[in-house]
N, C-alpha and C positions, 0 to 999 in steps of 0.2 A: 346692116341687114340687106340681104339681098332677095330677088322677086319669090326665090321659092321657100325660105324661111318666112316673110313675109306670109305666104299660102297658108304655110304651118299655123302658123299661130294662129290666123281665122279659121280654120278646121278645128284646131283644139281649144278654141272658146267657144265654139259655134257661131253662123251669122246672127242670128240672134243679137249675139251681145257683141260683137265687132262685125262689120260691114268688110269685104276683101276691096282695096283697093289699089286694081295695078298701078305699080309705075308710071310715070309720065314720060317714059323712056320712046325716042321716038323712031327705035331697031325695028326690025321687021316685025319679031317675036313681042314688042310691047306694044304695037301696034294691033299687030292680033289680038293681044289680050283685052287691049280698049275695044276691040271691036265685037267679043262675046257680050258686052253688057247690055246690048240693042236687044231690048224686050225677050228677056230672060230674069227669070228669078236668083236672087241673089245664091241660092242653094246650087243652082242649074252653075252660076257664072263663076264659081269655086270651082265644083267640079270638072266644067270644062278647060279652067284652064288650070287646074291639077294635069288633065290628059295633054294638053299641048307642050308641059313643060318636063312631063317624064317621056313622052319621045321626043325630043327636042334635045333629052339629056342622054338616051341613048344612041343618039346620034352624033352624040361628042361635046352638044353645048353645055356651056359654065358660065350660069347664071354669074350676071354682074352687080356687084354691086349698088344698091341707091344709094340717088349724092343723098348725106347727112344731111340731119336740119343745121344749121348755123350755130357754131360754137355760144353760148352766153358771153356778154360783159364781164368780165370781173368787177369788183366794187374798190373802193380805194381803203388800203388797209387803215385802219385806224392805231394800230400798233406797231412794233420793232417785234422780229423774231432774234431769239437770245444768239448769240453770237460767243458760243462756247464748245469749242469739242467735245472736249469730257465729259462733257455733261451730256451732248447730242448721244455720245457712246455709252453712257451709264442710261439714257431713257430707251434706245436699243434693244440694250439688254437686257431689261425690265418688260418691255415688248414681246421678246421673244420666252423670257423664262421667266416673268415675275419675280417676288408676287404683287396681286393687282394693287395693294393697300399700299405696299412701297409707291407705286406708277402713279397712284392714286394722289400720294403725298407729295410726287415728284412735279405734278403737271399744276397740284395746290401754289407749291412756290410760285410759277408762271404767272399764274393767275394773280397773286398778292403784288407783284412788281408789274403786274399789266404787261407780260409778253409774252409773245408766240414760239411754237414750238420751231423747232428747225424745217426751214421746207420740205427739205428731202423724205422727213417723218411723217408727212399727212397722210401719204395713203396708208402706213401701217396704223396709224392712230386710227383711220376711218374705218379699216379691217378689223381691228381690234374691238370698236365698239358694236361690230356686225354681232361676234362672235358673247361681248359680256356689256349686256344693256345698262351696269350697271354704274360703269364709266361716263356714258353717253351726256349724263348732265352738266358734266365739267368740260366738254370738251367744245360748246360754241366760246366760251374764252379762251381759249387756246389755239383753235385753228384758225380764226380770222377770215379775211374773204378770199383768202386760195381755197381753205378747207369748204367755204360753200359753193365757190364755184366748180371746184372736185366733184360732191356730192350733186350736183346738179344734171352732170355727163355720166353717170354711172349709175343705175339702177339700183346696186346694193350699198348704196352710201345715204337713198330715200331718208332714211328713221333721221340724219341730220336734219334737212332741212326742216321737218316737223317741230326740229328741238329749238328752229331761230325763226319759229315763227313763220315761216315762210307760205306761200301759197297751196293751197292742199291740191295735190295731181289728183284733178276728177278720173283720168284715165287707171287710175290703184284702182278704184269703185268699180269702175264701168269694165275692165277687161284685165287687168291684174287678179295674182295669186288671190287664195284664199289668207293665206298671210299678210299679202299686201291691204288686201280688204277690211281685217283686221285690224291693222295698222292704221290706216284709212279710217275706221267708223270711231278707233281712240283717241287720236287728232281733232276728227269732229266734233267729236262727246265732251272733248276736254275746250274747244273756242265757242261751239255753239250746240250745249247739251241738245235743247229740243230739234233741234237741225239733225242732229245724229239718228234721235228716235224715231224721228219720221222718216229718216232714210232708211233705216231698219223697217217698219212698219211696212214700208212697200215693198220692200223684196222678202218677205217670211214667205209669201204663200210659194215662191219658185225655190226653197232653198231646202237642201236636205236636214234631216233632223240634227246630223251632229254640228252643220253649219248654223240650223237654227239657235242651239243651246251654247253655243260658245260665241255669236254674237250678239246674240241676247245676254249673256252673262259681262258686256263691254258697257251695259247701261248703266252697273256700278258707278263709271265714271261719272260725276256729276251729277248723281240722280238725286230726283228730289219729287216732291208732291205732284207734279205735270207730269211724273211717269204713269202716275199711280192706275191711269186708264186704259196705259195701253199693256199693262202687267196682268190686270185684273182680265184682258180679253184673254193673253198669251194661257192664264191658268187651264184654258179647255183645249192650249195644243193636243195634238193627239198623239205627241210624243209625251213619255214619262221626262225623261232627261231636261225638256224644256218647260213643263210644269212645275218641276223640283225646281229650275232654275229662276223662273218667274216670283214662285212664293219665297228664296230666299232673297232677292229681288225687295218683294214686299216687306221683308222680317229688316230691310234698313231703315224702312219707314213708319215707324215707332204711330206716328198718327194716321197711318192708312185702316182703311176699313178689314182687310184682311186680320192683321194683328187686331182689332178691339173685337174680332168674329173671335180671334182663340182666344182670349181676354172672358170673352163670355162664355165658352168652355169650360175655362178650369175654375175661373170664382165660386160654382157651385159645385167641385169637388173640397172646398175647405170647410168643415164644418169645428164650429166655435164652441159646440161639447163633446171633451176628448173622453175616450174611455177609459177604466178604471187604468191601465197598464199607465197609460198618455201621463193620469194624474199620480200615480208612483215616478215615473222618472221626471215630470217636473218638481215632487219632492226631496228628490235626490239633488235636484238639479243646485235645490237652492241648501242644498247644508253643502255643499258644497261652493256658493258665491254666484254660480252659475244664472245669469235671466234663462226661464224655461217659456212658451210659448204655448198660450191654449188653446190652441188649432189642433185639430185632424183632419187626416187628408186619406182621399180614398182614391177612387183609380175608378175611369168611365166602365157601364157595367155591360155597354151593347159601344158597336161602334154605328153611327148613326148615316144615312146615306147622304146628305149634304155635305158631311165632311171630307168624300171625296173628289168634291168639284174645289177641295183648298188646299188639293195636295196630297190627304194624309191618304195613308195607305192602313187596308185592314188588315193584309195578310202578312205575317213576317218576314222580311227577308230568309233565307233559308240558313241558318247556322245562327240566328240570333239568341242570345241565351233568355233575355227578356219572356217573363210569361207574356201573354196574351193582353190582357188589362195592361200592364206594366209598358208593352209595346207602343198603345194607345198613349197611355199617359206620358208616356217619354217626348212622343212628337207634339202633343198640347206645348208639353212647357220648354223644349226647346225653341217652342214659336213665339214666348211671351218675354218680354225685354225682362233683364233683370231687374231693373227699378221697381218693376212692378209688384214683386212678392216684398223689397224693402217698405214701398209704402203699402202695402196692403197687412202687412203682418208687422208693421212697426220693427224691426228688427234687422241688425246689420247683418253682413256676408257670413260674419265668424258664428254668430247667434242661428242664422239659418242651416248653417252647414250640420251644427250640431242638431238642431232639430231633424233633419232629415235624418239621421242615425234613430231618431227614437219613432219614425215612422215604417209601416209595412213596403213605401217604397223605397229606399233609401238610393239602392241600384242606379232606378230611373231618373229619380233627381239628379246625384250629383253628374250623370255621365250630361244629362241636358243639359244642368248649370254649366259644368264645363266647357262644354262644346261653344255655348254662348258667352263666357267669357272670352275664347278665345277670338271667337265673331266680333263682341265689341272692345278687344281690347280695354275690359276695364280692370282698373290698379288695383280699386279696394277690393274686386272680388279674387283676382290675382293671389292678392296679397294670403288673403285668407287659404283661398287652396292653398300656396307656396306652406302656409303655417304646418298642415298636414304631412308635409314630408319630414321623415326622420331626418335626424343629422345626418350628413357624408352621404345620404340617398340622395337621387337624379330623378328614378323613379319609384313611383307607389301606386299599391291597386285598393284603396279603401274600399269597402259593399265590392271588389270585383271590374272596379273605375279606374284605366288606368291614368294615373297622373301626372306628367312630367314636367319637372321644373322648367327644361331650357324651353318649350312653347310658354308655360307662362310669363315668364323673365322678358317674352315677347310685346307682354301688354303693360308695362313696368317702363318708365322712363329709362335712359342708360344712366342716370345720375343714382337713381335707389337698387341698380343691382348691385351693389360691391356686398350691403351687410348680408345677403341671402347669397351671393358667393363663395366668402369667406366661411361659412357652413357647408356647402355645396362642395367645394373643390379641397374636399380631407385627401382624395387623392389626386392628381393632376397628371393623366395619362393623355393618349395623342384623341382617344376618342372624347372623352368629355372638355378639351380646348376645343378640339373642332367641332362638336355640338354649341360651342357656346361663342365662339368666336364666328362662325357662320349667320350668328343671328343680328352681330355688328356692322352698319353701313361701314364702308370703304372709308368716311373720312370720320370715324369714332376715335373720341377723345382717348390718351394714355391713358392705361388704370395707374390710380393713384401711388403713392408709396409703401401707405403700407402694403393693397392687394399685390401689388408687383413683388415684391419681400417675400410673400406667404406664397406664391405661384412659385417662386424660383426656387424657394425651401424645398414645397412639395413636389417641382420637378426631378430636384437632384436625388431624392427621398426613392421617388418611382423610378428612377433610372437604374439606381441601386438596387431595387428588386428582382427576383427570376422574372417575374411577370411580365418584365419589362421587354425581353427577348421575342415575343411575340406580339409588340405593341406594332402594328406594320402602320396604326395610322400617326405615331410620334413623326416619325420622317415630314410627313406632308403639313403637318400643322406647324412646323418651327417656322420658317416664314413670317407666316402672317401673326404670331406670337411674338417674334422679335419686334416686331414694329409697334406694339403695343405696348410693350414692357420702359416704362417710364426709365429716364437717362441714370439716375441714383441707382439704378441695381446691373447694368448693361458689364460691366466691369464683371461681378459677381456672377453674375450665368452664365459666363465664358472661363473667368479664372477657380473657381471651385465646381463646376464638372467635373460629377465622378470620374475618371477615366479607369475603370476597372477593369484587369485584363481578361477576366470572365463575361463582360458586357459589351465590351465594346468591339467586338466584330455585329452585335447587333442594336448599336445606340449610337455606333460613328456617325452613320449618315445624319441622323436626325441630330446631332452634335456639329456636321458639319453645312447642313442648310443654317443652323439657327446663325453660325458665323460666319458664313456667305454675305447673308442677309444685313446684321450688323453693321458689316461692315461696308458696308453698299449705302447704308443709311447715314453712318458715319460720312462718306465721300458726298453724298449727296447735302447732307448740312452744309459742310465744308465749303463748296461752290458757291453757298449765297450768303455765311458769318463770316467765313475766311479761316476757321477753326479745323482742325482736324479732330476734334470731341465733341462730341453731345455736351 
């Protein structure tokens, strides 16, 4: 960095929040600059010596250089880096053109034998995990202490040393990006939660609204009951953005005051004598085997003024289909954990769902229910939505809600999706693997035998189709498809591809990543069984 970059940057943080500090350069021209600071305000001592250094610069001068701070120590490796070409060459070009699950699997072996990647690869690994945060966890076993002291001398290598623990740069806070800041207040939130909120706490009143709502929205991290006060102030921001974000904020806090305030809402919208329609379909309910439920449920008849100090809004968004009541009612029970209506109405997820069909809201329910499954990630109510879609369907719009499988498969361990797979994937095109293989971390288990068998069926199946001709996203999903596809079938999805001469000017590619890919994985075992097969 040299004197007049230097300038820069204090003008575009303001002094304020960074102080300008010339050089200690002891030229003519740094001499000058130390000499503007004699009782002059720090605003005055920027600008004046902005004016000495742009005639200075038309005059022919080129600012020099500041000596650098001093290099860091390096640490003493605790491990060997691998000492293999082929393999430096196969992780390369993994680097350069994936895919990440292969890379992902490649840097796993390193890790299981305890060694480091090839030196020459750290800064593309440190590059790589700029660009796919998603790598980032596996890579302090792998780079060792070149790769931290790398990250140490480079400013976009930061998100490392967060991930080894290391000292949080107060300078991210105090004069870094808005990203950096970010980055900075998640680190925080994630070693010392209440340290973060109070760092937040003090800078809300300087910060603009969309800076407000998205780190406020960082309090997620580790939040807990100690938040609960400084949530409950944020609710009267005078931003909308950062008041939605506040009460969703409170909606993880199952015993905050906020949730037992919509708690107290909806309880006196159930009422325990149903009308005459209610006590026909639970008649029905039960020649049919059916538990039916002697609840009714009604929908708020005014919206009352207190309820917009918690967020809710009276007026509809503009294109919402929701009546009016129905609008209200939606936001109550999207705010009330789902436990709540289990024990309140004794009745599971599957028993409720059906009940909401024999009600005047049914709409509002399930789009609430849903929306909150998907919040809390839970299995049994998952499960029950999942029951609702037809076979070989992805998606469904029950009351007008729509429903998709691959978000809920989200809230579902990865060990119980195969049996709601195996209905799910009647066809196996490039868009429905990559809906469903994008919701798998990097280092997810093989699917099993048989699901692998029924994927490669119903590939070959869909390749052979016309439809197949306009599949533009088969190409991009074989990749990460191959690497998933358990070794018993690997033979089989390369040697019984259709190769039909009607298809294949538009099925090659994605025929020819899938054995790109294979066979990359294939070379990659190889190096650490000594096999050339899976």
């Amino acid at each position: 960095m040299n004197e007049w970059q230097n300038l820069t940057r204090t003008a575009l943080l303001g002094t304020d929040k960074k102080a300008f500090t010339p050089s200690a350069s002891q030229s003519e021209i740094g001499l000058l600059l130390s000499e503007l600071a004699n009782n002059t305000s720090a605003e005055q001592q920027l600008l004046r010596s902005a004016g000495v250094l742009a005639l200075c610069h038309l005059a022919g001068w080129e600012p020099q250089a500041i000596d650098p701070a001093p290099l860091p120590e390096i640490d003493k490796e605790n491990a060997e880096p691998i000492n293999n070409p082929a393999f430096a060459g196969l992780l390369h070009l993994l680097l350069a053109e994936g895919p990440p699950r292969l890379l992902c699997s490649a840097l796993d072996h390193l890790v299981q034998r305890q060694l480091l990647s090839p030196p020459l690869l750290l800064p593309a690994l440190l590059n790589y995990g700029v660009q796919n945060p998603s790598i980032r966890g596996i890579l302090p076993n792998v780079l060792g202490a070149r790769g931290r002291w790398l990250a140490q001398i480079n400013a976009d290598w930061r998100y490392f040393l967060a991930s080894v623990d290391a000292p949080l740069d107060e300078e991210m806070w105090l004069h870094g990006t808005f990203e950096q800041r970010l980055q900075y207040l998640t680190q925080l939130r994630i070693r010392a939660p209440e340290q973060g909120r109070d760092r937040l706490a003090q800078e809300m009143s300087s910060l603009d609204a969309r800076e407000r709502a998205q780190l406020l929205a960082v309090l997620e991290v580790g939040i807990s009951q100690h938040d609960e006060a400084f949530l409950e102030q944020t609710l009267s921001d005078r931003s909308k953005e950062v008041r939605q974000t506040a009460a969703r904020l409170l909606l993880c806090l199952p015993e905050s005051a906020w949730v037992w305030r919509m708690k107290s809402r909806l309880a006196p919208l159930l009422n325990s004598s149903p009308d005459p329609e209610s006590r026909l379909a639970r008649r029905k309910g039960l020649l049919r085997g059916e538990k039916t439920l002697r609840v009714a449920l009604d929908a708020p008849e005014a919206f009352l003024p207190e309820w917009k100090a918690d967020a809710l809004e009276e007026t509809k968004p503009k294109g919402e289909k929701l009546g009016q009541r129905a609008w209200w009612l939606y936001q109550i029970v999207a705010a009330v954990p789902l436990d709540w209506w289990q024990t309140q109405l004794q009745a599971t997820p599957v028993e409720l769902l059906r009940w909401a069909g024999q009600t005047d809201w049914q709409e509002a329910l399930l789009r609430a229910w849903y929306h909150a499954v998907l919040r809390e990630k839970n299995p049994q109510w998952a499960q029950a939505f999942l029951a609702m879609l037809p076979v070989g369907m992805s998606i469904h719009h029950p009351a007008g809600v729509k429903i998709n499988a691959f978000e809920l498969l989200q809230c579902l361990p990865v060990e119980e999706h195969e049996p709601m797979l195996r209905s799910l994937f009647s066809v196996v095109g490039g868009e429905h693997l990559h809906r469903y293989i994008s919701l798998l971390p990097l280092d997810a288990s093989l699917f099993s035998l048989r699901l692998s068998q029924q994927m490669v069926t119903e590939l070959h199946r869909w390749v052979k189709h016309d439809s197949a001709r306009f599949d533009y996203a088969l190409r991009h999903v074989m990749s990460d498809f191959a690497c998933l596809l358990t070794p018993e079938v690997l033979n089989d999805v390369i040697d019984k591809w259709p190769h039909d001469a009607q298809q294949t000017p538009y099925c090659e590619a994605a025929f020819t990543a899938l054995s790109a890919t294979l066979a990359h994985r294939i070379q990659l075992h190889s190096f650490f069984v000594g096999e050339t097969t899976l």
